[in-house]
KEVEX-665002 format. One record per atom (N, C-alpha, C): z, x, y; atom name; residue in three letters. Coordinates in Angstrom, 1 decimal. Atoms other than C-alpha are relative to their C-alpha. Layout:
BEGIN
ATOM      pz      px      py  site  code
ATOM       Z       X       Y    CA   ALA
...
! end
This chain:
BEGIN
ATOM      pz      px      py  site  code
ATOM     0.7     0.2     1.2     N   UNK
ATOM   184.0    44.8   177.4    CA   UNK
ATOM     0.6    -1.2    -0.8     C   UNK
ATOM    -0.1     1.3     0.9     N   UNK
ATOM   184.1    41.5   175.4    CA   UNK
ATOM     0.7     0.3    -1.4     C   UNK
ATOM    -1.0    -0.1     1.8     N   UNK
ATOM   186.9    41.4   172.3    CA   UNK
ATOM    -1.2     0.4    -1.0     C   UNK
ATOM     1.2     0.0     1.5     N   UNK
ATOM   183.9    40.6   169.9    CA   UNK
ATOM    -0.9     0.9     0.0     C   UNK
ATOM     1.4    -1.1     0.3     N   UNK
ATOM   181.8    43.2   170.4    CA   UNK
ATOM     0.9     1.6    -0.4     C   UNK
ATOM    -0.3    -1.0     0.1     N   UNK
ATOM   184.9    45.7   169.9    CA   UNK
ATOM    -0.1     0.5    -1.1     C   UNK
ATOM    -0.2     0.0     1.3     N   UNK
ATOM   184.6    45.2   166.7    CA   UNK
ATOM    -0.7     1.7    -1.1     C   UNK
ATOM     0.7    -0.9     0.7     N   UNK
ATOM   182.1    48.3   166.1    CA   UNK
ATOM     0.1     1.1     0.5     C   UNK
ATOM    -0.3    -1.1    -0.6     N   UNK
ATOM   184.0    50.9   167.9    CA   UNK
ATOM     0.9     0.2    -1.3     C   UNK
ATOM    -0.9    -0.9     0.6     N   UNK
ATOM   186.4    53.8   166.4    CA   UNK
ATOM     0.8     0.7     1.3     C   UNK
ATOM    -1.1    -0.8    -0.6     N   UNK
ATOM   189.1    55.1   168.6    CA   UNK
ATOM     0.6     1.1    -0.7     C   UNK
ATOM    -0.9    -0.9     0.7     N   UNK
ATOM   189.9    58.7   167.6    CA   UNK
ATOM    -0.3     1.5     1.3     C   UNK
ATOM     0.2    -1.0    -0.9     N   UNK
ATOM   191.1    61.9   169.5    CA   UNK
ATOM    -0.9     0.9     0.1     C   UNK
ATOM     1.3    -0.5     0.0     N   UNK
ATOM   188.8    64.5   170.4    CA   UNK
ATOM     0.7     1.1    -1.3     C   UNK
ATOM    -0.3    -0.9     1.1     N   UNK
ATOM   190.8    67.0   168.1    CA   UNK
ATOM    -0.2    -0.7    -1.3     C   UNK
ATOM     0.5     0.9     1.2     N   UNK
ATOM   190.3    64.5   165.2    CA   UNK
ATOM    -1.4     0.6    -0.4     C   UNK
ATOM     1.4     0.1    -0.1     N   UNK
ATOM   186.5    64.4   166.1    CA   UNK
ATOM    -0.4     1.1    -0.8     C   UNK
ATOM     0.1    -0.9     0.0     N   UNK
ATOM   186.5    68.2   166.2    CA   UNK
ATOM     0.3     0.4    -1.9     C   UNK
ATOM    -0.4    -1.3     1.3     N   UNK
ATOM   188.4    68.9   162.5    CA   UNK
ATOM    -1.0    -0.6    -0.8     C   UNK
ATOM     0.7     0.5     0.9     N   UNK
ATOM   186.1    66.0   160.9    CA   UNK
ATOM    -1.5     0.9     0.1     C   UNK
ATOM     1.1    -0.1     0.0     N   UNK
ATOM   182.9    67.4   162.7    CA   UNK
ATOM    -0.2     1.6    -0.9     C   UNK
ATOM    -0.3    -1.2     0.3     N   UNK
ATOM   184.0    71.0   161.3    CA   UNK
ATOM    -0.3    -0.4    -1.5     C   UNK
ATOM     0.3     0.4     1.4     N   UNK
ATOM   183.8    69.5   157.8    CA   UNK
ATOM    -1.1    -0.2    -0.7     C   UNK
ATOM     1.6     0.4     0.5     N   UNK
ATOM   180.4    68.5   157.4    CA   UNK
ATOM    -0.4     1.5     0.1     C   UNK
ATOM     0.6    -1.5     0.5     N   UNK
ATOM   178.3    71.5   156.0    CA   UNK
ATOM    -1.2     0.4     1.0     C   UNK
ATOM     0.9    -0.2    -0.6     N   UNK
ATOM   175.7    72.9   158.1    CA   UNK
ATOM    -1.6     0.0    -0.9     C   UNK
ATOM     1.3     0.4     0.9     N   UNK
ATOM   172.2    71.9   156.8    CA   UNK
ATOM    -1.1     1.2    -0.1     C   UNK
ATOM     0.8    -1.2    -0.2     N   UNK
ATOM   170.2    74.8   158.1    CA   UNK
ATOM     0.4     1.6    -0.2     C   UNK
ATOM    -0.3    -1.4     0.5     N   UNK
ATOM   172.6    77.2   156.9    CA   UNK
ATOM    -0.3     0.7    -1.7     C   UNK
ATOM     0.7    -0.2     1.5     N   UNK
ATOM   170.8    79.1   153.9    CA   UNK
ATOM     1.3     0.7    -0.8     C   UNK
ATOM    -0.6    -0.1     0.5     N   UNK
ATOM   173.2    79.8   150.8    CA   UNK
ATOM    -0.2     1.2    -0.8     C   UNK
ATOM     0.2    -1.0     0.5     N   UNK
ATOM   173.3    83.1   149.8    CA   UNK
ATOM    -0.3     0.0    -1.3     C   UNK
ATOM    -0.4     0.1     1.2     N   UNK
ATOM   172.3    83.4   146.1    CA   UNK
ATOM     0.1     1.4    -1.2     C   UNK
ATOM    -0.6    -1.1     0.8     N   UNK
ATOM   173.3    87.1   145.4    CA   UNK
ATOM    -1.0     0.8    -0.7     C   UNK
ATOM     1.4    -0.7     0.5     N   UNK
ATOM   169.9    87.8   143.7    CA   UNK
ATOM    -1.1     0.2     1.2     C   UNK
ATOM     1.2    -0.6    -1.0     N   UNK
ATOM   166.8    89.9   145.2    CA   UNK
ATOM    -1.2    -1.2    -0.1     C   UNK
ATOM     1.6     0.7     0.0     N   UNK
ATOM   163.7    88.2   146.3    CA   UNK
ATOM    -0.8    -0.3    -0.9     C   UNK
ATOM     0.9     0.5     0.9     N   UNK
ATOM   162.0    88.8   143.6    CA   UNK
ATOM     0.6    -0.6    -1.4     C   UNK
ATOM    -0.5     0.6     0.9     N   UNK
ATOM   164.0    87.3   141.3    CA   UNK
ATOM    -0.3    -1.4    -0.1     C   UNK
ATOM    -0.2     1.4     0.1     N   UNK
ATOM   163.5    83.9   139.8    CA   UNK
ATOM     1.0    -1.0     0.0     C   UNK
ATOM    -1.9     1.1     0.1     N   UNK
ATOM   166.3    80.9   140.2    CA   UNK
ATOM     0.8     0.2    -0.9     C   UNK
ATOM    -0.3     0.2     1.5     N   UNK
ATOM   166.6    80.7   136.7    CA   UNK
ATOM     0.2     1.4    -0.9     C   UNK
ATOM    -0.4    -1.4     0.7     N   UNK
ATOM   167.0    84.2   135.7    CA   UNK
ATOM    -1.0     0.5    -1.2     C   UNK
ATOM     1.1    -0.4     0.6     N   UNK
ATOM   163.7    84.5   134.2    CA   UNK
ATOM    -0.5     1.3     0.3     C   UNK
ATOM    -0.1    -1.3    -0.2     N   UNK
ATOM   163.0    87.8   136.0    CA   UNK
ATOM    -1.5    -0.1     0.9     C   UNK
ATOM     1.2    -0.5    -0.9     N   UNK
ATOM   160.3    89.2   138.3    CA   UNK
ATOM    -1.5    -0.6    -0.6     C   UNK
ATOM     1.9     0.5     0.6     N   UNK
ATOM   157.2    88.5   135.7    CA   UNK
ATOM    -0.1    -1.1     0.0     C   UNK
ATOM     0.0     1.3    -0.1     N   UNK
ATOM   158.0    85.2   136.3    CA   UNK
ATOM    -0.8    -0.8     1.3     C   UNK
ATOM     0.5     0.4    -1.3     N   UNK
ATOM   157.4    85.1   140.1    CA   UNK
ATOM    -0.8     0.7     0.4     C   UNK
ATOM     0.8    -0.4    -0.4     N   UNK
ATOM   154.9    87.6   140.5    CA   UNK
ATOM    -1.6    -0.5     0.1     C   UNK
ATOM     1.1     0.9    -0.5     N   UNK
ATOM   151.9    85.5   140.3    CA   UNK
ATOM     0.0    -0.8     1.0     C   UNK
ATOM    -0.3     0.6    -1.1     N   UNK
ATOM   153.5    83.4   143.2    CA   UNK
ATOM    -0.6     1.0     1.2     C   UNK
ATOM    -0.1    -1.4    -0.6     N   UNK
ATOM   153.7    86.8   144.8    CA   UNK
ATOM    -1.6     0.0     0.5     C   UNK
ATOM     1.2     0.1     0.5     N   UNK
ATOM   150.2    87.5   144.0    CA   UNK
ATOM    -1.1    -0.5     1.1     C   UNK
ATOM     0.3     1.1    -1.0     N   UNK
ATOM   148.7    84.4   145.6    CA   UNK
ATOM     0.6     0.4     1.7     C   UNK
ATOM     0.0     0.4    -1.7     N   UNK
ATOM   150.6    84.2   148.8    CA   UNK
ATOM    -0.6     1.6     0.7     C   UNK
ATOM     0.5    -0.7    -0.5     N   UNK
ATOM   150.0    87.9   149.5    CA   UNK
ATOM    -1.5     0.6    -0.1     C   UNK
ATOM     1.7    -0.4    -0.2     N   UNK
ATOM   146.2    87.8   148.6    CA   UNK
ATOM    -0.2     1.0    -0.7     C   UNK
ATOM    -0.2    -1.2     0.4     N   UNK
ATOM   146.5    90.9   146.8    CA   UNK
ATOM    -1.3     0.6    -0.1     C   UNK
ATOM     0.6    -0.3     0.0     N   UNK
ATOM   143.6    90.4   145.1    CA   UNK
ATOM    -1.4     0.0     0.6     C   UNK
ATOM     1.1     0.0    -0.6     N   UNK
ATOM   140.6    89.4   147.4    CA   UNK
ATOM     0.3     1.3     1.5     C   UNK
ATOM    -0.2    -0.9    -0.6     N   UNK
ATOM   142.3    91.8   149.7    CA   UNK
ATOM    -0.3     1.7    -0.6     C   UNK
ATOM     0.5    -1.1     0.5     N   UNK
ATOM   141.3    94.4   147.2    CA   UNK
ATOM    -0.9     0.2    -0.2     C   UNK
ATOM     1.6     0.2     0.8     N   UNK
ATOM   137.9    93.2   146.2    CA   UNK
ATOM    -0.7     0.5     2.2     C   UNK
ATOM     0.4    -0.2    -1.4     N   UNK
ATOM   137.3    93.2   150.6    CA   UNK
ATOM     0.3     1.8     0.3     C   UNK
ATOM    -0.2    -1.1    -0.3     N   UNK
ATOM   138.5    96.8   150.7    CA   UNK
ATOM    -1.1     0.7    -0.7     C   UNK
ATOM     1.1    -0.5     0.7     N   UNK
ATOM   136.4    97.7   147.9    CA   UNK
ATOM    -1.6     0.1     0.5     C   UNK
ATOM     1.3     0.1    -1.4     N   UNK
ATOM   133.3    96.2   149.8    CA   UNK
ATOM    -0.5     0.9     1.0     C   UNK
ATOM     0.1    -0.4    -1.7     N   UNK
ATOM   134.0    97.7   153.0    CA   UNK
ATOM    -0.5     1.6    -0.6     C   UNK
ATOM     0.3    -1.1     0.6     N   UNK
ATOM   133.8   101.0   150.6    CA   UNK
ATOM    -1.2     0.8    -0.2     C   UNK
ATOM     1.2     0.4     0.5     N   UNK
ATOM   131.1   100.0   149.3    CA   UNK
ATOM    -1.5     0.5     1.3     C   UNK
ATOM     1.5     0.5    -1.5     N   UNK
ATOM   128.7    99.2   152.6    CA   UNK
ATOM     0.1     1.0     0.7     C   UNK
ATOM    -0.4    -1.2    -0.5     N   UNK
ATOM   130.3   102.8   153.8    CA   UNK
ATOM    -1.1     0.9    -0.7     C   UNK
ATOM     1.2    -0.9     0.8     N   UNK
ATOM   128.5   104.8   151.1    CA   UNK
ATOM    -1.2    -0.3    -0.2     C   UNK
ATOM     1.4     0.4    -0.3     N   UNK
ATOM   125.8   102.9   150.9    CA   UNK
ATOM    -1.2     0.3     1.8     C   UNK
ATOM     1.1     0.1    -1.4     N   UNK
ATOM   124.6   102.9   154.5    CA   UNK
ATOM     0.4     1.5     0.4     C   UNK
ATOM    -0.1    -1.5    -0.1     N   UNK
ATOM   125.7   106.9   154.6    CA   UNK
ATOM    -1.0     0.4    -1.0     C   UNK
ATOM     1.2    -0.6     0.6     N   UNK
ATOM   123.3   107.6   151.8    CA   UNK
ATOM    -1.6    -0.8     0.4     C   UNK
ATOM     0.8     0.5    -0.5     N   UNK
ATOM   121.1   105.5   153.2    CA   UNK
ATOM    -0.8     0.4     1.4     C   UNK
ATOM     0.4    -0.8    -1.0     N   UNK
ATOM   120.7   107.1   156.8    CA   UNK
ATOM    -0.2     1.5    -0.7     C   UNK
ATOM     0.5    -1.1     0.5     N   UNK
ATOM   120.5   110.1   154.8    CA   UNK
ATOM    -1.2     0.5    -0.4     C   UNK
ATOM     1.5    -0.5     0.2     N   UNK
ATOM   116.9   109.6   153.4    CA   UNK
ATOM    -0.7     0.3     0.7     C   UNK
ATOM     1.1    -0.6    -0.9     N   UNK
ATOM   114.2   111.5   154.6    CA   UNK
ATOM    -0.9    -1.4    -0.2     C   UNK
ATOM     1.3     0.9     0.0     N   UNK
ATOM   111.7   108.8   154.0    CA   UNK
ATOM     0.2    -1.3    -0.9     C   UNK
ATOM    -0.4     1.1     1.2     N   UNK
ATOM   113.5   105.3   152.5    CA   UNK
ATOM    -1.0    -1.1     0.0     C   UNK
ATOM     1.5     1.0     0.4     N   UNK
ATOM   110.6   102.9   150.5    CA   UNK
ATOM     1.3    -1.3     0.1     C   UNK
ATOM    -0.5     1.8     0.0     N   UNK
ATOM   111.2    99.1   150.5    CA   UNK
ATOM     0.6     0.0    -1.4     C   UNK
ATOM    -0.8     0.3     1.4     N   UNK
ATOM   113.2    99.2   147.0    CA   UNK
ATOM     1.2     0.3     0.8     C   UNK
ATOM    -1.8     0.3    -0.6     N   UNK
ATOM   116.3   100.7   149.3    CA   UNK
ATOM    -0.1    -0.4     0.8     C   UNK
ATOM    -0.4     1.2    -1.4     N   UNK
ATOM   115.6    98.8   152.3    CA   UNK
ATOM     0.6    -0.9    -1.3     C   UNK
ATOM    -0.7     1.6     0.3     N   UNK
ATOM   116.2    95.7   149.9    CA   UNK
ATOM     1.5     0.3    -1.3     C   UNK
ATOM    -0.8    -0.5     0.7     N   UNK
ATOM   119.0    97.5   147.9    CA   UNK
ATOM     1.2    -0.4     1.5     C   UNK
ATOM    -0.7     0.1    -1.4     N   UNK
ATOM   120.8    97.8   151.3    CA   UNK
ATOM     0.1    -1.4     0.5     C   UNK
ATOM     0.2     1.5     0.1     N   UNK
ATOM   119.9    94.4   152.1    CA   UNK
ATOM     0.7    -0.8    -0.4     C   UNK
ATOM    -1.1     0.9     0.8     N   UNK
ATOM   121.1    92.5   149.2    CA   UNK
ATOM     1.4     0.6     0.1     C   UNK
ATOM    -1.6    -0.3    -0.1     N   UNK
ATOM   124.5    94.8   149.6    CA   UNK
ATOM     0.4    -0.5     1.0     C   UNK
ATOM    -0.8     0.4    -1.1     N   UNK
ATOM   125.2    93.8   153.3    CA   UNK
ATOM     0.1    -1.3     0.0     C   UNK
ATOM    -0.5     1.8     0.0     N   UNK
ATOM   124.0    90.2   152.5    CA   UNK
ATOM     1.0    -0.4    -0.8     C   UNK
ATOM    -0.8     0.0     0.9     N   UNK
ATOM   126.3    90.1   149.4    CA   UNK
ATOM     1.8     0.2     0.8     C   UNK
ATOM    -1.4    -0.6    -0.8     N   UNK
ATOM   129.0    91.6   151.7    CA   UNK
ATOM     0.6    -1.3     1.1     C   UNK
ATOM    -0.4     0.9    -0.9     N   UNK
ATOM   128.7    89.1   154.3    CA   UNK
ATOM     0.3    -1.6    -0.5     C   UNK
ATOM    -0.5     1.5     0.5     N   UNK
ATOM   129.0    86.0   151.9    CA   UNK
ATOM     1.4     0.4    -0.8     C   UNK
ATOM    -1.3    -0.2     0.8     N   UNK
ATOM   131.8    87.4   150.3    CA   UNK
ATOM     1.1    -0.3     1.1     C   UNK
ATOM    -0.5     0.3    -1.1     N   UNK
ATOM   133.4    88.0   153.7    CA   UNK
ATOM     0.5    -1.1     0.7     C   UNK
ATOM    -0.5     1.1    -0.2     N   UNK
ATOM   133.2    84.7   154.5    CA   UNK
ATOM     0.3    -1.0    -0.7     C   UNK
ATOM    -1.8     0.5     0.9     N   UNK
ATOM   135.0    83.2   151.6    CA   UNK
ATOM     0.7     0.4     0.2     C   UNK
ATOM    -0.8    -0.4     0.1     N   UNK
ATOM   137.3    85.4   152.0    CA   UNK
ATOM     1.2    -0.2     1.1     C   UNK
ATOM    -0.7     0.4    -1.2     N   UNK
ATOM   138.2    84.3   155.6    CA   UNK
ATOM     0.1    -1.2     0.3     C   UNK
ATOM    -0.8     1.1    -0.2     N   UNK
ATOM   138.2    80.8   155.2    CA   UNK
ATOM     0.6    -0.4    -1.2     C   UNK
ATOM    -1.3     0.5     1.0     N   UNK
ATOM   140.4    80.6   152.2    CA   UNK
ATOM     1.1     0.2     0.2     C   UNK
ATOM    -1.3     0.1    -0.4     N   UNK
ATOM   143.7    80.1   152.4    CA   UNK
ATOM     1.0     0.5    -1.6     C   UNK
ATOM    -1.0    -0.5     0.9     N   UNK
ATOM   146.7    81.3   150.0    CA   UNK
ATOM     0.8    -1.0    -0.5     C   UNK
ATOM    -0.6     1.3     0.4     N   UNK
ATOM   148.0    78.9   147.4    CA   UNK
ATOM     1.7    -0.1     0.8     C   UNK
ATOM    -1.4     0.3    -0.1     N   UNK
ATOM   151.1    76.9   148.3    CA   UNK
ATOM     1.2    -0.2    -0.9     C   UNK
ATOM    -0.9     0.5     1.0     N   UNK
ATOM   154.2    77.1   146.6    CA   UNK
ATOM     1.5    -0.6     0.7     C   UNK
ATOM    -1.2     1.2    -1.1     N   UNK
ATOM   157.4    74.7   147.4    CA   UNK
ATOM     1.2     0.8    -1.3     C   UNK
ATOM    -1.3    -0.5     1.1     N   UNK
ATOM   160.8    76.7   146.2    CA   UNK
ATOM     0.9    -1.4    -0.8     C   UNK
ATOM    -0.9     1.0     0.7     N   UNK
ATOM   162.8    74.7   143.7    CA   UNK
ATOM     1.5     0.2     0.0     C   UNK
! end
């Protein structure tokens, strides 16, 4: 190797290498911060981050879909039940399963707000 190009080396042992590379922090290691989950950074408390909460777990369209599903249950059980159903519960039934099925599909292509921890 040519003098002038040595210019942008470092000569050091490998134990050197070793105590410096030991020094640097690991990037991916997460820092414990002693508080639960639901705690906010700032010591604002739970009612702080439960709307985050909220959101990412869907809570509520996951409740309004449960409700539905309840719904289109009792409905179409009292509905096989009539001896003789006139066209007022056909279209009772009707608008419920079509109401059901647009709901349904909001509900499956939305997605859960994003939040970026601080």
């Amino acid at each position: 190797m040519a003098e002038g190009k040595r210019e942008n080396f470092v000569e050091i042992s490998l134990e050197e290498y070793e105590e410096l590379k030991a020094q640097i922090p690991d990037p991916d290691e997460e820092k414990p911060s002693g508080k639960p989950w639901w705690h906010a950074p700032d010591d604002r408390g739970w009612i702080w981050v439960a709307p985050e909460y909220f959101s990412r777990w869907r809570l509520f369209p996951r409740a309004f879909i449960s409700m539905y599903i309840y719904l289109l249950f009792e409905v179409t059980v009292w509905f096989m039940a009539l001896p003789d159903p006139n066209s007022q519960q056909a279209g009772l039934v009707s608008v419920i399963v079509g109401a059901g099925a647009a709901w349904f599909g909001l509900y499956v292509n939305s997605t859960s707000t994003e939040f970026k921890d601080k």
